[in-house]
ROSE-4610 file (N, C-alpha, C; in Angstrom, 1 decimal, always signed):
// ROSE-4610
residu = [X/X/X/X/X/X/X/X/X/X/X/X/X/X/X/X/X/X/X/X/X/X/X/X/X/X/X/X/X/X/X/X/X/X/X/X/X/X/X/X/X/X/X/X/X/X/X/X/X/X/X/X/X/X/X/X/X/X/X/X/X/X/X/X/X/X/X/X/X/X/X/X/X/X/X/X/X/X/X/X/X/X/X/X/X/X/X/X/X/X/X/X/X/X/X/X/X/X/X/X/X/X/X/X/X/X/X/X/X/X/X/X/X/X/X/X/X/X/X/X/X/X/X/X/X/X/X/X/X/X/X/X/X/X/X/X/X/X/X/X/X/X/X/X/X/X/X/X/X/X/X/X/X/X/X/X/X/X/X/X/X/X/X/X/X/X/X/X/X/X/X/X/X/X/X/X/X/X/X/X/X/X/X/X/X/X/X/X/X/X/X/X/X/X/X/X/X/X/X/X/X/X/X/X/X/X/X/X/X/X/X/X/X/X/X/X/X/X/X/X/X/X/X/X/X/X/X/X/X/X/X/X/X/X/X/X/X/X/X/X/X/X/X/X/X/X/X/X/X/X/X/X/X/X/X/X/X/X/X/X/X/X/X/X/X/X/X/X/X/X/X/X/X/X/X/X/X/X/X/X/X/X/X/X/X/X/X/X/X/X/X/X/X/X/X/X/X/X/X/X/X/X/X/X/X/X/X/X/X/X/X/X/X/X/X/X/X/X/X/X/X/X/X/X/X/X/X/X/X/X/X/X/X/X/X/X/X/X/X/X/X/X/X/X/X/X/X/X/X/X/X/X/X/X/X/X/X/X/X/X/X/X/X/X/X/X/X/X/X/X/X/X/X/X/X/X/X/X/X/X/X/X/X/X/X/X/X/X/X/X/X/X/X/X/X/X/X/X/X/X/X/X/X/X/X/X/X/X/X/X/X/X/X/X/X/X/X/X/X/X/X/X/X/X/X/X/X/X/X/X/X/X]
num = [1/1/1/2/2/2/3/3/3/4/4/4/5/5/5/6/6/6/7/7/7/8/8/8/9/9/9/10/10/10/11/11/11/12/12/12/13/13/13/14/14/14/15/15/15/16/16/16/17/17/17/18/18/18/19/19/19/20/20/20/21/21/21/22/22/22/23/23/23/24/24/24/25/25/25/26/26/26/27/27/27/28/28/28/29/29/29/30/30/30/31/31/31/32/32/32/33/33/33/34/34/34/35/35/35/36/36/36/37/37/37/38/38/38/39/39/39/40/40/40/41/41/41/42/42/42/43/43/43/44/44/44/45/45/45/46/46/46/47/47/47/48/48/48/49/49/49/50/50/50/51/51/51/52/52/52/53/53/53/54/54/54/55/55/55/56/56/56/57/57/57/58/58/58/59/59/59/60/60/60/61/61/61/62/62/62/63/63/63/64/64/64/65/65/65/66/66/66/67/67/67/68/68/68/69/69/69/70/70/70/71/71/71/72/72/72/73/73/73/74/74/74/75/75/75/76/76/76/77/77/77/78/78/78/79/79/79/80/80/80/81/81/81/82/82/82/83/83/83/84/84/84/85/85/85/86/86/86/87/87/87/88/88/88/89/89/89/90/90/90/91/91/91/92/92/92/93/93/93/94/94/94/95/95/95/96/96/96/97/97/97/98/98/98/99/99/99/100/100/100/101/101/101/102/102/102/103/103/103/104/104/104/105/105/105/106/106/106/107/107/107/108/108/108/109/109/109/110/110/110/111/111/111/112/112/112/113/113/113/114/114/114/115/115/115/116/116/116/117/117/117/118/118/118/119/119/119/120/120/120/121/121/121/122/122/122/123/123/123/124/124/124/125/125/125/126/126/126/127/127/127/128/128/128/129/129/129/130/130/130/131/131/131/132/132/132/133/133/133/134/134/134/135/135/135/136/136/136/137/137/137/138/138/138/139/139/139/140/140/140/141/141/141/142/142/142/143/143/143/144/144/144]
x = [-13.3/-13.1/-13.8/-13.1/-13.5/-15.1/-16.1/-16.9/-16.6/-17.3/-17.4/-17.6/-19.0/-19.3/-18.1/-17.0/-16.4/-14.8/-15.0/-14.1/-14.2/-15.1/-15.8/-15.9/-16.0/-15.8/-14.4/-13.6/-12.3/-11.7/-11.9/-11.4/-11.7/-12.9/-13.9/-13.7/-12.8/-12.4/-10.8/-10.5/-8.7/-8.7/-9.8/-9.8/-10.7/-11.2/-11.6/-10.6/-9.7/-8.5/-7.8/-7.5/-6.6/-7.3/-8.4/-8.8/-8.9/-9.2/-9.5/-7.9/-6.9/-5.5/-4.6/-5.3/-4.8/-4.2/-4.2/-3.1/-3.8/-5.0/-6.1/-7.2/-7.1/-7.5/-8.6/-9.3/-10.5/-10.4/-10.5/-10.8/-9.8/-8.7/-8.3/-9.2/-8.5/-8.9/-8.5/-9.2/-8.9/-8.5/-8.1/-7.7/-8.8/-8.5/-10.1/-10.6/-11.7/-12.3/-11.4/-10.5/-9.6/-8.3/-7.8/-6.6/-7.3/-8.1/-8.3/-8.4/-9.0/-9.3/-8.4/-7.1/-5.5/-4.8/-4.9/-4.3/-4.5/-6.1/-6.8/-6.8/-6.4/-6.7/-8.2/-9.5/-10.4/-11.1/-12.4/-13.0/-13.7/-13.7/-14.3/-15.5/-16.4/-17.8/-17.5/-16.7/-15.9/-15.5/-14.7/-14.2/-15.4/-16.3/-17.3/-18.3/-18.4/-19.5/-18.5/-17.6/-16.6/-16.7/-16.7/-17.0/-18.1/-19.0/-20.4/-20.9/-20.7/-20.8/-20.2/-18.8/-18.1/-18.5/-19.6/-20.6/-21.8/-22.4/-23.3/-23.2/-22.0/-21.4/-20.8/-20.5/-20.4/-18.9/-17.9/-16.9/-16.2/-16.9/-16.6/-17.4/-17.4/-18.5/-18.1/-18.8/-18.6/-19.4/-18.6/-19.1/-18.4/-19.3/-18.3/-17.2/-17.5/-16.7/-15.1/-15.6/-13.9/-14.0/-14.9/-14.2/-14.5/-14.6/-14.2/-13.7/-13.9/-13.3/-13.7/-12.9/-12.7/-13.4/-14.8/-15.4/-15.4/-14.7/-14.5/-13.2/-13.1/-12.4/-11.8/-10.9/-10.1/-9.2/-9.4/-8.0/-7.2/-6.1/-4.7/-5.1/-5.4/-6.1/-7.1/-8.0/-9.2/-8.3/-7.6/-6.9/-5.8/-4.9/-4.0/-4.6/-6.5/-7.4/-7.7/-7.9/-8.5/-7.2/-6.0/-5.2/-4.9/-5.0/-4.8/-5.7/-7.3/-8.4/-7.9/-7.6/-7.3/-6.9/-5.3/-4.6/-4.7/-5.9/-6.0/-7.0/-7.9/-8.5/-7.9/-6.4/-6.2/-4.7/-4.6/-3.5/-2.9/-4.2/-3.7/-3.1/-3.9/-3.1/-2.2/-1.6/-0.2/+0.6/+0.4/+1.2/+1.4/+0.4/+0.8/+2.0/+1.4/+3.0/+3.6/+3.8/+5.1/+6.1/+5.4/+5.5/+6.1/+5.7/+6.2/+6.9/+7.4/+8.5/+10.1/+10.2/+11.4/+11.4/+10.5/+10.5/+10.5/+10.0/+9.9/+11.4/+11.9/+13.0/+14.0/+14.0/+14.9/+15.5/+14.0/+14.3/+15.3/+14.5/+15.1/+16.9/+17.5/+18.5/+19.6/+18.5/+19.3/+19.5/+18.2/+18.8/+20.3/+19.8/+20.9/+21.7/+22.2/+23.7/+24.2/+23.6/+23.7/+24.3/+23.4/+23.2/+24.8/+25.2/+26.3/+28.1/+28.7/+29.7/+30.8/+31.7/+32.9/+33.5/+33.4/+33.6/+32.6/+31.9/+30.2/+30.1/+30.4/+30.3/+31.5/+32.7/+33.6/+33.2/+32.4/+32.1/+31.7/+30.1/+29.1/+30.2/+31.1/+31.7/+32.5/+33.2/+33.9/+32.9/+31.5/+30.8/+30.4/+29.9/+29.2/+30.1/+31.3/+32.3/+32.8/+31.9/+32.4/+31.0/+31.6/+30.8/+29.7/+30.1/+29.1/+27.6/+27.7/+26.4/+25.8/+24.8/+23.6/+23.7/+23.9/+24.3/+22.8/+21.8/+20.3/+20.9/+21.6/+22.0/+23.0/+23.7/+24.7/+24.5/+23.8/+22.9/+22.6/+21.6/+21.6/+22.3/+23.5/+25.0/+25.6/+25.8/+26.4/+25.7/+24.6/+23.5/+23.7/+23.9/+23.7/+24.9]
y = [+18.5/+17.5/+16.2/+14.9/+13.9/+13.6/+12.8/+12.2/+11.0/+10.3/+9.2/+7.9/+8.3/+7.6/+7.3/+8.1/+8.4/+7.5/+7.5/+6.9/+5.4/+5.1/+3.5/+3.4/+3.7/+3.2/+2.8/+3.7/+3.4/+2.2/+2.3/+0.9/-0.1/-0.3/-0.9/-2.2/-0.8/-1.1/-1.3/-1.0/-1.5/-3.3/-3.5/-4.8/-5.7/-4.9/-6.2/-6.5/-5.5/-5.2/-6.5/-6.4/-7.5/-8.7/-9.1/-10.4/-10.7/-10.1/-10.5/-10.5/-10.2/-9.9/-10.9/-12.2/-13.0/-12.6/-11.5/-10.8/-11.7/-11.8/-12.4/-14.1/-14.9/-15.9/-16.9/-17.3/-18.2/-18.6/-18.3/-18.6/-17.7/-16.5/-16.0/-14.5/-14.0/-12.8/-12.1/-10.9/-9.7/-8.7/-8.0/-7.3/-6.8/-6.4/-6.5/-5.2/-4.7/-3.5/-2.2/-2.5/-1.8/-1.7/-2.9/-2.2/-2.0/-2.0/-1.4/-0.1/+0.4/+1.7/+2.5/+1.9/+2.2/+2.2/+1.1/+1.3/+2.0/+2.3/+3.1/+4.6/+5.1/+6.0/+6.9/+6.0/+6.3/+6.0/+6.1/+5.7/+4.2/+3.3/+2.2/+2.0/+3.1/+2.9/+2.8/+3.7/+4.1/+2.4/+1.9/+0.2/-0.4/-0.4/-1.2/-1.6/-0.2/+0.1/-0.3/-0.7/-1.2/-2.7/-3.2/-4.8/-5.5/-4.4/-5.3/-4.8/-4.1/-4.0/-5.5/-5.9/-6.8/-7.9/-7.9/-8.8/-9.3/-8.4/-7.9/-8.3/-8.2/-8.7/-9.8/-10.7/-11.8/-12.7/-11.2/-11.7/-12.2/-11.9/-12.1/-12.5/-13.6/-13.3/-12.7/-11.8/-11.0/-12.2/-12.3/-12.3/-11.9/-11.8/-10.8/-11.6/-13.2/-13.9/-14.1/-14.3/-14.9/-13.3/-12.2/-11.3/-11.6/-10.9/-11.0/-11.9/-12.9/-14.0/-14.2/-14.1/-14.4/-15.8/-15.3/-16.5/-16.8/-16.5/-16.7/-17.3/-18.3/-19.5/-19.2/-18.3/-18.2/-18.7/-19.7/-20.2/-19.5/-20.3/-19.2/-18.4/-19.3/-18.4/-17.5/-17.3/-16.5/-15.1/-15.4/-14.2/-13.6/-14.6/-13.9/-12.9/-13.5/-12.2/-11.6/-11.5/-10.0/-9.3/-9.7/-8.9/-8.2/-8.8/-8.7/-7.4/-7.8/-7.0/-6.0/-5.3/-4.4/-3.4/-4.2/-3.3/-3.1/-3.9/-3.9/-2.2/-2.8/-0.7/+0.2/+0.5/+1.5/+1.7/+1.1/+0.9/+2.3/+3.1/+4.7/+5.2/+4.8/+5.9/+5.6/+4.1/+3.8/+4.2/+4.0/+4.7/+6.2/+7.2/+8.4/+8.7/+8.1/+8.2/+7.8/+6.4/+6.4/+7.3/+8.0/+8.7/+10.1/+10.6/+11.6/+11.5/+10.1/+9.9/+10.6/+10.4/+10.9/+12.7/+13.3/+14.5/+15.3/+14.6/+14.7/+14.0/+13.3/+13.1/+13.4/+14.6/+14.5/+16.0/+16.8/+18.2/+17.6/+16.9/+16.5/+16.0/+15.5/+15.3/+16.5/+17.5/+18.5/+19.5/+19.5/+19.8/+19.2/+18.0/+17.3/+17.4/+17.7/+17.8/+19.2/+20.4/+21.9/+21.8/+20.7/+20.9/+19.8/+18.8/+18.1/+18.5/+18.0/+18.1/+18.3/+19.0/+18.3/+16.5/+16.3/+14.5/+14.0/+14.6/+13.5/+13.1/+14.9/+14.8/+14.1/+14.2/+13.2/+11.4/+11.1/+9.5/+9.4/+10.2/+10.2/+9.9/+11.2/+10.7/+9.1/+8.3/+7.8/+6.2/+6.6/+5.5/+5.4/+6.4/+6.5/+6.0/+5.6/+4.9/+3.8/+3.1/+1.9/+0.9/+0.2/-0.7/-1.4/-1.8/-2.9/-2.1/-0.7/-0.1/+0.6/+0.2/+1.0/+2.4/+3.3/+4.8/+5.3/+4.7/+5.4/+5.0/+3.5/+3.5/+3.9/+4.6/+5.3/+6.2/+7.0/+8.1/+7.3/+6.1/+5.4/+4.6/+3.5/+3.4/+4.7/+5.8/+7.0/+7.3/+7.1/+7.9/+6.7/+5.5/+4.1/+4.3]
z = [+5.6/+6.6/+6.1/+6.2/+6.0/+7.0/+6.2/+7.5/+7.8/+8.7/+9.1/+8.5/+7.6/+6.2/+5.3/+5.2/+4.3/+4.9/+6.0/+6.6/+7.3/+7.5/+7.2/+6.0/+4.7/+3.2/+3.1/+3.6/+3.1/+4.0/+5.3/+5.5/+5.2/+5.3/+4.4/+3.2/+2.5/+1.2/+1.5/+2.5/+2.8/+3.3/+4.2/+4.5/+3.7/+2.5/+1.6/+0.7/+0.0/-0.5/+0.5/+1.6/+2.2/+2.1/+2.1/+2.2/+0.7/-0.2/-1.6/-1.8/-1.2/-1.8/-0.8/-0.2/+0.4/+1.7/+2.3/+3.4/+4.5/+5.0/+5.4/+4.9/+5.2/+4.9/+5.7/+5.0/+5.4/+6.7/+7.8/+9.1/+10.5/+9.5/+9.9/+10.8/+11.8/+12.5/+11.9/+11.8/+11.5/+12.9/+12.7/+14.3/+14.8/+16.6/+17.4/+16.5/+17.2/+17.2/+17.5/+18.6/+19.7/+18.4/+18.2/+17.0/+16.0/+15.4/+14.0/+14.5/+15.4/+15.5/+15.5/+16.6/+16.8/+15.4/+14.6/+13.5/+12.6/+12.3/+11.2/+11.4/+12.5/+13.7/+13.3/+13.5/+13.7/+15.2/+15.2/+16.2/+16.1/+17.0/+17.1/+16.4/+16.6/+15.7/+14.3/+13.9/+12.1/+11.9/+12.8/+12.6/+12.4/+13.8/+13.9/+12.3/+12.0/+11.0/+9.9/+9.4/+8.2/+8.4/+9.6/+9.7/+9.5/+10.0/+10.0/+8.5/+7.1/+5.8/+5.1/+6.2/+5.5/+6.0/+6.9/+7.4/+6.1/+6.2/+5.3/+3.9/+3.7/+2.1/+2.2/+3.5/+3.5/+3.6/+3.6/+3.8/+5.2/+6.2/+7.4/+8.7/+9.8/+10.5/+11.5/+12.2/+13.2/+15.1/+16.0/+17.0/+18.0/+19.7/+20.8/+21.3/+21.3/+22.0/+20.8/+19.5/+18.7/+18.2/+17.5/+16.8/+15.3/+14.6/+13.1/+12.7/+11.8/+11.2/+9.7/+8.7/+7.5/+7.3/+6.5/+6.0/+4.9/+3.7/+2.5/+2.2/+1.0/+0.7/-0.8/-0.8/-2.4/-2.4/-3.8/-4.5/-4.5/-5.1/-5.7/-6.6/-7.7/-8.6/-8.5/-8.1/-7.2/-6.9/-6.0/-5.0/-6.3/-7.1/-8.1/-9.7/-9.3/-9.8/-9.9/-8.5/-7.9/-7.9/-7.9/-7.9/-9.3/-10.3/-11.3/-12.1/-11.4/-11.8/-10.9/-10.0/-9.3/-10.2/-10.2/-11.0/-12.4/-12.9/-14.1/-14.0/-13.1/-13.8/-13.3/-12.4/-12.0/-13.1/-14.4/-14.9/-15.9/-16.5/-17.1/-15.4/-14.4/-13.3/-12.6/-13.2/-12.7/-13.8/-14.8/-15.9/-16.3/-15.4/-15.3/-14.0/-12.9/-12.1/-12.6/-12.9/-13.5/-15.0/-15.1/-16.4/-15.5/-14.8/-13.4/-12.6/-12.4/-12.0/-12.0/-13.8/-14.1/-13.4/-13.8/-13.9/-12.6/-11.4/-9.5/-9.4/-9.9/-9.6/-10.4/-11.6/-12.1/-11.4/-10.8/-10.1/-8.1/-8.1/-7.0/-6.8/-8.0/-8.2/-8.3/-9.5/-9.4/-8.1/-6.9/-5.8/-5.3/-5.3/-4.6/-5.3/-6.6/-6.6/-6.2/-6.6/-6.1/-4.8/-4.0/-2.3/-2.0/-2.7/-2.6/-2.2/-1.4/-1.1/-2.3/-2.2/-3.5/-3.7/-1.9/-1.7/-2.3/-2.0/-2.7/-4.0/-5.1/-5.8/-7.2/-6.2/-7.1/-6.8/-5.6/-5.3/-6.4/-6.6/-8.0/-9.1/-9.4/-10.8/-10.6/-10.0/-9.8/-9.8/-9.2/-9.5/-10.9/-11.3/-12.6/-13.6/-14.1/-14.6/-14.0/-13.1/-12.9/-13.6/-14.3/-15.6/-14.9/-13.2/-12.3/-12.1/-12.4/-12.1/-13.3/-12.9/-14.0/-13.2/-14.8/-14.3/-13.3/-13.5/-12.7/-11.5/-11.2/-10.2/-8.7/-10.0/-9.7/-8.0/-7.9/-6.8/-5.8/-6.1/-4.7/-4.1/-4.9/-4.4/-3.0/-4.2/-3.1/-1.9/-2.1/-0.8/+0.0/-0.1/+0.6/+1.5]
């Protein structure tokens, strides 16, 4: 079971993630106490304790009358670096999904044709020979 700790880090890290990733900007609100909790589906204290770190670190000021407010001021460039540094360390473990991609979907296809109508399955051939589609594309045409 998750704890508490564990679940104030991660929003934590979801709403610095949005302010370092422009979703959220210098003088904007972040949602109350009451929808973060709703949205995050934790408890208010789990919210509470995720704000006031991002207090603490400076990204935000907290009071009872306005709420949470984004007190940090990034450039374009600022914000199109953090994005960049993001995905720059998580980039071997984007390149393993993507690499498993083919293979979760190449079993999945072969369901679906097993599982396919004889109509379905002549659409597929009938698309698959028309020159306007890329043959990967072929499958989601039909399904569409």
């Amino acid at each position: 079971m998750v704890n508490e700790n564990e679940l104030q880090q991660v929003i934590y890290n979801v709403l610095l993630m949005q302010i370092r990733f422009g979703t959220y900007h210098y003088g904007e609100h972040l949602p109350t106490l009451e929808e973060a909790s709703q949205l995050f589906l934790v408890s208010i204290d789990t919210v509470r304790a995720a704000y006031l770190s991002l207090k603490q670190e400076g990204y935000i000021s907290l009071s009872r009358s306005v709420g949470a407010v984004v007190k940090v001021l990034y450039t374009r460039q600022e914000t199109e670096q953090h994005i960049q540094d993001f995905y720059a360390l998580r980039k071997e473990g984007l390149i393993d999904v993507s690499r498993s991609m083919q293979p979760l979907f190449s079993h999945a296809l072969c369901i679906g044709f097993k599982n396919a109508s004889p109509e379905t399955l002549d659409k597929i051939l009938s698309l698959s020979s028309d020159s306007r589609f890329h043959p990967s594309h072929t499958m989601i045409r039909t399904l569409q």
